[in-house]
C-alpha positions as a Markdown table, in Angstrom:
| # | Residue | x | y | z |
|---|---|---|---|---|
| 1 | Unk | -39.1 | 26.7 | -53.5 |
| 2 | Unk | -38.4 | 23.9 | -55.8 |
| 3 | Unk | -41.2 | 25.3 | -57.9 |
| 4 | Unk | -40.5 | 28.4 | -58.2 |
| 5 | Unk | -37.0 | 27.5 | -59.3 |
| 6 | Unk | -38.3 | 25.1 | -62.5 |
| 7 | Unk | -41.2 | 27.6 | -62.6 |
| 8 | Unk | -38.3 | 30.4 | -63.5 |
| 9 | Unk | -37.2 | 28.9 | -66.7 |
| 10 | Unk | -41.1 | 29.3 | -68.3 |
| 11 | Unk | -41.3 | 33.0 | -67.7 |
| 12 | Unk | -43.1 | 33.5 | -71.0 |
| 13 | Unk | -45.7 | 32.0 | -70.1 |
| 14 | Unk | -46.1 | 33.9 | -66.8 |
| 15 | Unk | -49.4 | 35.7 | -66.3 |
| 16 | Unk | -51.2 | 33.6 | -68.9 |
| 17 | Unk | -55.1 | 32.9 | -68.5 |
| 18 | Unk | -54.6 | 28.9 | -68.1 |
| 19 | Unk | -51.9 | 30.0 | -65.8 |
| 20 | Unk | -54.0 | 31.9 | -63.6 |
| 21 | Unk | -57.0 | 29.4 | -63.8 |
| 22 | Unk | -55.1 | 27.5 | -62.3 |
| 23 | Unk | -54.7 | 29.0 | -58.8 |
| 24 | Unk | -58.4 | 31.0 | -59.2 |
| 25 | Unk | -60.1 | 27.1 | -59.9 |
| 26 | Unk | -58.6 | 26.0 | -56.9 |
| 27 | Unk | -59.4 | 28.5 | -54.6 |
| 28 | Unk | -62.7 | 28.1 | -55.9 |
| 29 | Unk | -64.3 | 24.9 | -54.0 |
| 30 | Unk | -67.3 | 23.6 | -53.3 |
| 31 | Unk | -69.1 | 22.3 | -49.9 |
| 32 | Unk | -66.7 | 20.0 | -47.8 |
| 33 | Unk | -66.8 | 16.4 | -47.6 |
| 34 | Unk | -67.8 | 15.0 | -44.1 |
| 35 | Unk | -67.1 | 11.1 | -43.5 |
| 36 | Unk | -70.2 | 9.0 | -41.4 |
| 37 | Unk | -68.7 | 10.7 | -38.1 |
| 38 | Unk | -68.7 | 14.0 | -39.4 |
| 39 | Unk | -64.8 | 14.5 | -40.1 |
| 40 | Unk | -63.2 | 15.8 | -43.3 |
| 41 | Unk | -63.3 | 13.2 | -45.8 |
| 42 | Unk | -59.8 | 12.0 | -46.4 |
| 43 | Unk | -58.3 | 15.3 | -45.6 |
| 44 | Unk | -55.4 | 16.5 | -47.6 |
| 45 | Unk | -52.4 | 19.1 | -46.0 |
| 46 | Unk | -50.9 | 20.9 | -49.0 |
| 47 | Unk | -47.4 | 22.9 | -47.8 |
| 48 | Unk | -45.2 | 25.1 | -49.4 |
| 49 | Unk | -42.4 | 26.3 | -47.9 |
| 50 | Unk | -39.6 | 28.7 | -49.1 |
| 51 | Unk | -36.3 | 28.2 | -48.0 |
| 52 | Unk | -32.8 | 30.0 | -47.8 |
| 53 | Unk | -31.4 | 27.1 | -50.2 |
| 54 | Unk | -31.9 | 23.7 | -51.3 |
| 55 | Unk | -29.8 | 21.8 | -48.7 |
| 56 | Unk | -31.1 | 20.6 | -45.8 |
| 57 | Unk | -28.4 | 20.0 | -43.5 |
| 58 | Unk | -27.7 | 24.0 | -43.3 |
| 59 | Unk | -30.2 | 25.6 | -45.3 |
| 60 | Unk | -33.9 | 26.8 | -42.9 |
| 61 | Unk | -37.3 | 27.1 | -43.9 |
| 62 | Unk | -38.2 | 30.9 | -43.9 |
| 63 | Unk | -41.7 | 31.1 | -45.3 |
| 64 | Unk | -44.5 | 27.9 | -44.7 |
| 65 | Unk | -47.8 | 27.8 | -46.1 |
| 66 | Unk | -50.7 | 25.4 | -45.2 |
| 67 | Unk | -54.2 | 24.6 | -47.1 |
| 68 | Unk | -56.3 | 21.8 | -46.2 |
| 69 | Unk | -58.7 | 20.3 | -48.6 |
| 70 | Unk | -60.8 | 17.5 | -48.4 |
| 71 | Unk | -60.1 | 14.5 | -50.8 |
| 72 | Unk | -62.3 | 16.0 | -53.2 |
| 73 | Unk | -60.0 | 19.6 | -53.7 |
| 74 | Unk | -62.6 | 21.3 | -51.6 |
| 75 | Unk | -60.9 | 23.9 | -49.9 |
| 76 | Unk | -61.8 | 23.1 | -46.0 |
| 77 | Unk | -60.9 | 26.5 | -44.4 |
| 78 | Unk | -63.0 | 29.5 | -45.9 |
| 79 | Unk | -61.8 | 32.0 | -43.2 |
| 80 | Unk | -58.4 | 33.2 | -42.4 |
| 81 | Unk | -57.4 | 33.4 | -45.7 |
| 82 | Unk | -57.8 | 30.3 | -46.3 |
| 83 | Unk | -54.8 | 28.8 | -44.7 |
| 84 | Unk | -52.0 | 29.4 | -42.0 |
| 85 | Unk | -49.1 | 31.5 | -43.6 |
| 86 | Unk | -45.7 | 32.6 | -41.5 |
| 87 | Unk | -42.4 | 33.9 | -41.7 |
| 88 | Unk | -39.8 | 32.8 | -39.8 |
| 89 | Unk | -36.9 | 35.2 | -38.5 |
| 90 | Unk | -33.8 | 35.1 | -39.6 |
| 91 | Unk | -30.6 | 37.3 | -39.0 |
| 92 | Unk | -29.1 | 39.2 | -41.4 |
| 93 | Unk | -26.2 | 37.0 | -41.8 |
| 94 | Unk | -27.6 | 33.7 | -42.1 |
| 95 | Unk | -29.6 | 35.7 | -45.2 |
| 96 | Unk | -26.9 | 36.7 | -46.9 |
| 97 | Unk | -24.9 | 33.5 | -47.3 |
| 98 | Unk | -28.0 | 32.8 | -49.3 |
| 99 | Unk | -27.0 | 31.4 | -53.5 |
| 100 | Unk | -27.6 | 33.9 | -56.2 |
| 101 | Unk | -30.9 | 32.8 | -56.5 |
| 102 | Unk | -32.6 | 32.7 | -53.5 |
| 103 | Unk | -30.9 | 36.4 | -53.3 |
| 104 | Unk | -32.9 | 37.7 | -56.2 |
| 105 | Unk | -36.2 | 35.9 | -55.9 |
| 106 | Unk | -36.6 | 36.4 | -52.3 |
| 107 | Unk | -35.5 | 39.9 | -52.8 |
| 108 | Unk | -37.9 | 40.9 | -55.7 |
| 109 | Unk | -40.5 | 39.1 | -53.9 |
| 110 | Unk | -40.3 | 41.0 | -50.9 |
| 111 | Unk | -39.6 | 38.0 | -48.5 |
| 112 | Unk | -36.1 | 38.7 | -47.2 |
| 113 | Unk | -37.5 | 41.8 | -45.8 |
| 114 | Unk | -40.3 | 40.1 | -44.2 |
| 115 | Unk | -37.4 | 38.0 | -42.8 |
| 116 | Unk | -35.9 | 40.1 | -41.4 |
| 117 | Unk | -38.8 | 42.0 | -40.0 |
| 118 | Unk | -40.5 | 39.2 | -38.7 |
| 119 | Unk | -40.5 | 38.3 | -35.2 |
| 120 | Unk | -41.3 | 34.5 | -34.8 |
| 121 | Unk | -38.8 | 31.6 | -34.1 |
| 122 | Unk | -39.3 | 28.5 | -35.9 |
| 123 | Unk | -40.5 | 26.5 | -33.0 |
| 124 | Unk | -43.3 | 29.1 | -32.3 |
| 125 | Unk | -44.0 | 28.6 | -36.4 |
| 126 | Unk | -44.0 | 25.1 | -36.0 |
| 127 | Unk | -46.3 | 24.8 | -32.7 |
| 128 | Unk | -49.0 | 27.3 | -35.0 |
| 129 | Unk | -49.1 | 24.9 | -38.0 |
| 130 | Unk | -49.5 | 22.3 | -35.9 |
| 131 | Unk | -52.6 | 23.6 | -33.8 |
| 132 | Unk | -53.6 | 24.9 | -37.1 |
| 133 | Unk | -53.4 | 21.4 | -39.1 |
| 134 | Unk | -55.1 | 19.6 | -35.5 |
| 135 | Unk | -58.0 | 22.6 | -35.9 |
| 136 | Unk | -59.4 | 20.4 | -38.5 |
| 137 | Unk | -57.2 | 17.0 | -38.5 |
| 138 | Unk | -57.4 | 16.4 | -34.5 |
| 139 | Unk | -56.5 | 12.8 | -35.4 |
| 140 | Unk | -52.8 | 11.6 | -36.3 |
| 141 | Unk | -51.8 | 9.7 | -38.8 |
| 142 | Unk | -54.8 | 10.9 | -40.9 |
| 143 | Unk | -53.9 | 13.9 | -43.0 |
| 144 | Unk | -51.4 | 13.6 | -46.2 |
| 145 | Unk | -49.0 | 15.4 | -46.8 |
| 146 | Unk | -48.7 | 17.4 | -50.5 |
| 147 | Unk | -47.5 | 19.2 | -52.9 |
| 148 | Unk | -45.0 | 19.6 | -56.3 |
| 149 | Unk | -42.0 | 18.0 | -55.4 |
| 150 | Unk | -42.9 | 17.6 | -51.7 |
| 151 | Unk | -40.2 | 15.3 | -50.9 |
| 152 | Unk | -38.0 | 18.3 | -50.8 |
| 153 | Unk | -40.4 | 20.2 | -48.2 |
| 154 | Unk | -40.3 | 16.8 | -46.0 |
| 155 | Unk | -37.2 | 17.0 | -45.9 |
| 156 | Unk | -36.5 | 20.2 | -44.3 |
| 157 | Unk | -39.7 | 19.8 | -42.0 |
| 158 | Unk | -38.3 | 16.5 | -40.6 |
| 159 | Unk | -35.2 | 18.7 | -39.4 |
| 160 | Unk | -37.0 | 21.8 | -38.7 |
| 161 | Unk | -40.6 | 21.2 | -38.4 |
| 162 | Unk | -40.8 | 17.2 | -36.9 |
| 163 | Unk | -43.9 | 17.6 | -34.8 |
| 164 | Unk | -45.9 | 18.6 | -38.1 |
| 165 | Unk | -44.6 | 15.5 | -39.7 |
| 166 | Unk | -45.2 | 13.3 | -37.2 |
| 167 | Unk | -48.8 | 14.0 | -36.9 |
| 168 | Unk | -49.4 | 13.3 | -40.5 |
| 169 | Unk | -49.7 | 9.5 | -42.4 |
| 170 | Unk | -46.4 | 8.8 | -44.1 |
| 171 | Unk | -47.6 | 8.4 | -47.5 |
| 172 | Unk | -47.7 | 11.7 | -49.9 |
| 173 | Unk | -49.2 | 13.1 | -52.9 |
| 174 | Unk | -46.1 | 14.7 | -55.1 |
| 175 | Unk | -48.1 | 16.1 | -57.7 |
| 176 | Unk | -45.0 | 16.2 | -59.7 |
| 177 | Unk | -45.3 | 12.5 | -59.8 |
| 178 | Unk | -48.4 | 12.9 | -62.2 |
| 179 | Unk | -46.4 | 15.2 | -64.5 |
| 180 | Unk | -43.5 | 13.0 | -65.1 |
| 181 | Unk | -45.4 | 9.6 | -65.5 |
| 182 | Unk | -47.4 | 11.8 | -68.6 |
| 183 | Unk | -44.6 | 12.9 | -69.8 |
| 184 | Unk | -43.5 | 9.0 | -70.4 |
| 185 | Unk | -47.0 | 7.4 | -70.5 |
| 186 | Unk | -49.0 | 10.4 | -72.5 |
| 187 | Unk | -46.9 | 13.1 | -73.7 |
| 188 | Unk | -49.7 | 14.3 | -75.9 |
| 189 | Unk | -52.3 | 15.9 | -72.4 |
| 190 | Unk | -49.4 | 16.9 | -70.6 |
| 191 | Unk | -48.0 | 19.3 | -74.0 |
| 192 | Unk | -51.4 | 20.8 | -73.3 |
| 193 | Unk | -50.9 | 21.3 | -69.6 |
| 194 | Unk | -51.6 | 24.8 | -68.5 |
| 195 | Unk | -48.3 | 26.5 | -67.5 |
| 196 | Unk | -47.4 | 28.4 | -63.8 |
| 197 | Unk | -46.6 | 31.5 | -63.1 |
| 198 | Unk | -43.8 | 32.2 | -61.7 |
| 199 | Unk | -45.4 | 34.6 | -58.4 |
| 200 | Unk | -42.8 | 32.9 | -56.0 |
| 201 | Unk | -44.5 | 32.3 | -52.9 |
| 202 | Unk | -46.0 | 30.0 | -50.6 |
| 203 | Unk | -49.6 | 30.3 | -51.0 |
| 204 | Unk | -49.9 | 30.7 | -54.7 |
| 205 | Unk | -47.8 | 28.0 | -55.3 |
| 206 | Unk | -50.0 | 25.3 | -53.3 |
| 207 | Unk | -53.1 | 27.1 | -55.1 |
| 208 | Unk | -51.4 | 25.7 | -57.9 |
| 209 | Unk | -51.0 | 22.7 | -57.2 |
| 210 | Unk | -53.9 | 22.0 | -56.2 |
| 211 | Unk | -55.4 | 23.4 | -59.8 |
| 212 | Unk | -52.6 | 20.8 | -61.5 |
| 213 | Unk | -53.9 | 17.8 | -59.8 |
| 214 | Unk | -58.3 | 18.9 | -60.2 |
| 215 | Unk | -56.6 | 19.2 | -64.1 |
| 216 | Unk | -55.0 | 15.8 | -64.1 |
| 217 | Unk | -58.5 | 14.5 | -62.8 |
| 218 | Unk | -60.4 | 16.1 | -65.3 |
| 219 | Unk | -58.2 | 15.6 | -68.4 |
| 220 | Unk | -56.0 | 12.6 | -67.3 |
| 221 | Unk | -57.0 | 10.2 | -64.3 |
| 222 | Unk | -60.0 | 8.4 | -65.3 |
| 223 | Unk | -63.2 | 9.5 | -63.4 |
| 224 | Unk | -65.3 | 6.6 | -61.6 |
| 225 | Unk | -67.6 | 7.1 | -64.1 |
| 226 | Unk | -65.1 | 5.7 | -67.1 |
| 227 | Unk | -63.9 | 3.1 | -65.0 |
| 228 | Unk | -67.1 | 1.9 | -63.5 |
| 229 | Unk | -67.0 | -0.9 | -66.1 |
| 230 | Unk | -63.6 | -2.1 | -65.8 |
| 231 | Unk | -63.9 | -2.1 | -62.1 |
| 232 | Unk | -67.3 | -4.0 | -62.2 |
| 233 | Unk | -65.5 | -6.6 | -64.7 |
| 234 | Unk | -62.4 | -6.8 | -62.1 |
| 235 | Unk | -64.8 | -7.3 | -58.6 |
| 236 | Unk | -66.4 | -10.3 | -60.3 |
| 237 | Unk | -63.0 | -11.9 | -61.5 |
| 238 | Unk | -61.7 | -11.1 | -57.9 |
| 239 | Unk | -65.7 | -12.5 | -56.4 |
| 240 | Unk | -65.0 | -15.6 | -58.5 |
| 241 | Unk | -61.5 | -16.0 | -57.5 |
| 242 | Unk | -62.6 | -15.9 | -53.5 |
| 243 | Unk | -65.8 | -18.5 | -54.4 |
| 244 | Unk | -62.9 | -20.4 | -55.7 |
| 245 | Unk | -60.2 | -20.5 | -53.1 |
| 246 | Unk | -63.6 | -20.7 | -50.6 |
| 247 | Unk | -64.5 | -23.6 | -52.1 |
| 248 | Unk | -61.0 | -25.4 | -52.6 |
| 249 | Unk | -60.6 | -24.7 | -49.0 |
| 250 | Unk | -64.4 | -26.2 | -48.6 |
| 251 | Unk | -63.1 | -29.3 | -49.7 |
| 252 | Unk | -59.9 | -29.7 | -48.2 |
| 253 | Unk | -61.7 | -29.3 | -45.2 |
| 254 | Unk | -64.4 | -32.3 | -45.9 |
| 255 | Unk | -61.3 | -34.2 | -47.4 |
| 256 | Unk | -59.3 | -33.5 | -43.8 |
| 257 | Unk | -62.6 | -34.5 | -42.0 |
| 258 | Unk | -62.7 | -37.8 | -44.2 |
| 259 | Unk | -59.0 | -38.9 | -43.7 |
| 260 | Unk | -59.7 | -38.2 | -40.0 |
| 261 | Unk | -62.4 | -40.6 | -40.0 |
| 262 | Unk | -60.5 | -43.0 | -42.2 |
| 263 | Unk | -57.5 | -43.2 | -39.8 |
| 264 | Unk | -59.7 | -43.5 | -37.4 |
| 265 | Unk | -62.0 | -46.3 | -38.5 |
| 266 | Unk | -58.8 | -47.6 | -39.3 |
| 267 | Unk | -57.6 | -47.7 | -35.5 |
| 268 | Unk | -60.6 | -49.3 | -33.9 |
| 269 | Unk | -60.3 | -52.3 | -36.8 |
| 270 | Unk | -56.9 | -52.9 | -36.1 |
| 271 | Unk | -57.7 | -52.2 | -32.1 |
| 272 | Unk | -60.4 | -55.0 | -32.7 |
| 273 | Unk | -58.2 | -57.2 | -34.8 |
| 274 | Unk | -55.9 | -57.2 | -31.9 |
| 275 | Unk | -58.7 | -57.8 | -29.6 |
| 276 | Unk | -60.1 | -61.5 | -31.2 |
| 277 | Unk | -56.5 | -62.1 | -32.0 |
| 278 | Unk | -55.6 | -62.5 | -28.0 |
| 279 | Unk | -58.5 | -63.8 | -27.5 |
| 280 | Unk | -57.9 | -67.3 | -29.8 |
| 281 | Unk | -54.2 | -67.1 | -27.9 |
| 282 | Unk | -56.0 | -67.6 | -24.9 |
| 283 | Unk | -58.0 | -70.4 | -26.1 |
């Protein structure tokens, strides 16, 4: 939602070709990335969700959208349209203490009606994602959560949709993030950023966010390939730094061994001392 409401103020560039490469590159992904036992490698779970406003104490979720990709972008389900989409029912009342916004947007976009049409209670949505998300993240803790702005979505899923969260790792990817840190670090690649349309829902906003972050990769996060140097140079610094600290420890070792031996030698002189010393009392 929070994208489609900073989205709104860049209308003129709605329906642009980078615009639209954005969501079509995405969509677009290559063969799946299996780890050694045959699981999605480093599985992503971009979410979307709409909702009737942007506070979370008594604003709901009403529309949630789910792709998985591997950590590579790939797009991991190539059936079912790619992802889980649902709508979750809400009277007519709680729709229209909706803000001015969310009345228009959600009206032109046709998603109050499917509100109101739809049929499924939020628990039922939530139980779906969740056997969806399992489908191909059985494991918890595994899957990260993303998105632009994704905080916000958190949020309202820890209220609304806590069995989802709970079954994902509590780190995220906030897209955003990347955006802001160019804006301060390289203003230059971000003024040449290919700008979103403003479509509004779910599903084409994760589609483009997934195109912003394979564009930050490509134009603006180093590839292994440019860094291969640096992180060659930094493995033997860190290589020669353990040899170090291996051998300082090496020899505090031997050192502790030698004092122990010291001490002791020490004790059986002095034991011996004491030994010929009561012997000549004796004589």
């Amino acid at each position: 939602m929070l994208r489609s409401i900073f989205g709104s103020v860049q209308r003129r560039f709605a329906g642009s070709p980078q615009a639209r490469s954005l969501a079509t590159n995405a969509a677009a992904s290559a063969t799946v990335l299996k780890d050694q036992n045959g699981k999605i490698s480093k599985p992503i779970v971009w979410i979307d969700c709409e909702m009737t406003g942007l506070d979370h104490k008594s604003d709901h979720i009403i529309e949630i959208c789910c792709i998985i990709t591997d950590g590579n972008l790939n797009i991991v389900d190539q059936k079912d349209n790619n992802c889980y989409e649902s709508v979750v029912h809400y009277d007519k009342d709680v729709m229209d203490k909706m803000g001015e916004w969310c009345v228009e947007h959600h009206g032109s976009s046709g998603l109050t009606a499917k509100v109101l049409a739809s049929s499924k209670t939020r628990e039922q949505v939530e139980d779906e994602l969740l056997a969806y998300i399992k489908k191909f993240i059985p494991d918890q803790r595994v899957g990260i959560l993303a998105g632009n702005s994704i905080h916000m979505d958190r949020l309202f899923m820890l209220k609304e949709f806590p069995k989802v969260i709970d079954h994902l790792f509590y780190r995220l990817i906030d897209v955003s993030t990347i955006m802001e840190v160019g804006r301060r670090f390289n203003p230059d690649i971000v003024s040449v950023f290919p700008k979103k349309e403003t479509a509004h829902t779910a599903k084409k906003d994760i589609l483009e966010s997934i195109g912003q972050l394979r564009w930050y990769t490509e134009h603006y996060l180093k590839s292994p390939r440019e860094t291969a140097k640096f992180v060659a140079s930094r493995r033997r610094e860190e290589k020669a730094e353990a040899d170090r600290i291996a051998l300082e420890e090496e020899l505090a070792d031997t050192q502790r061994i030698l004092d122990s031996l010291h001490t002791k030698r020490d004790a059986e002189e002095e034991a011996e001392t004491s030994k010929e010393s009561a012997k000549k009392r004796k004589l």
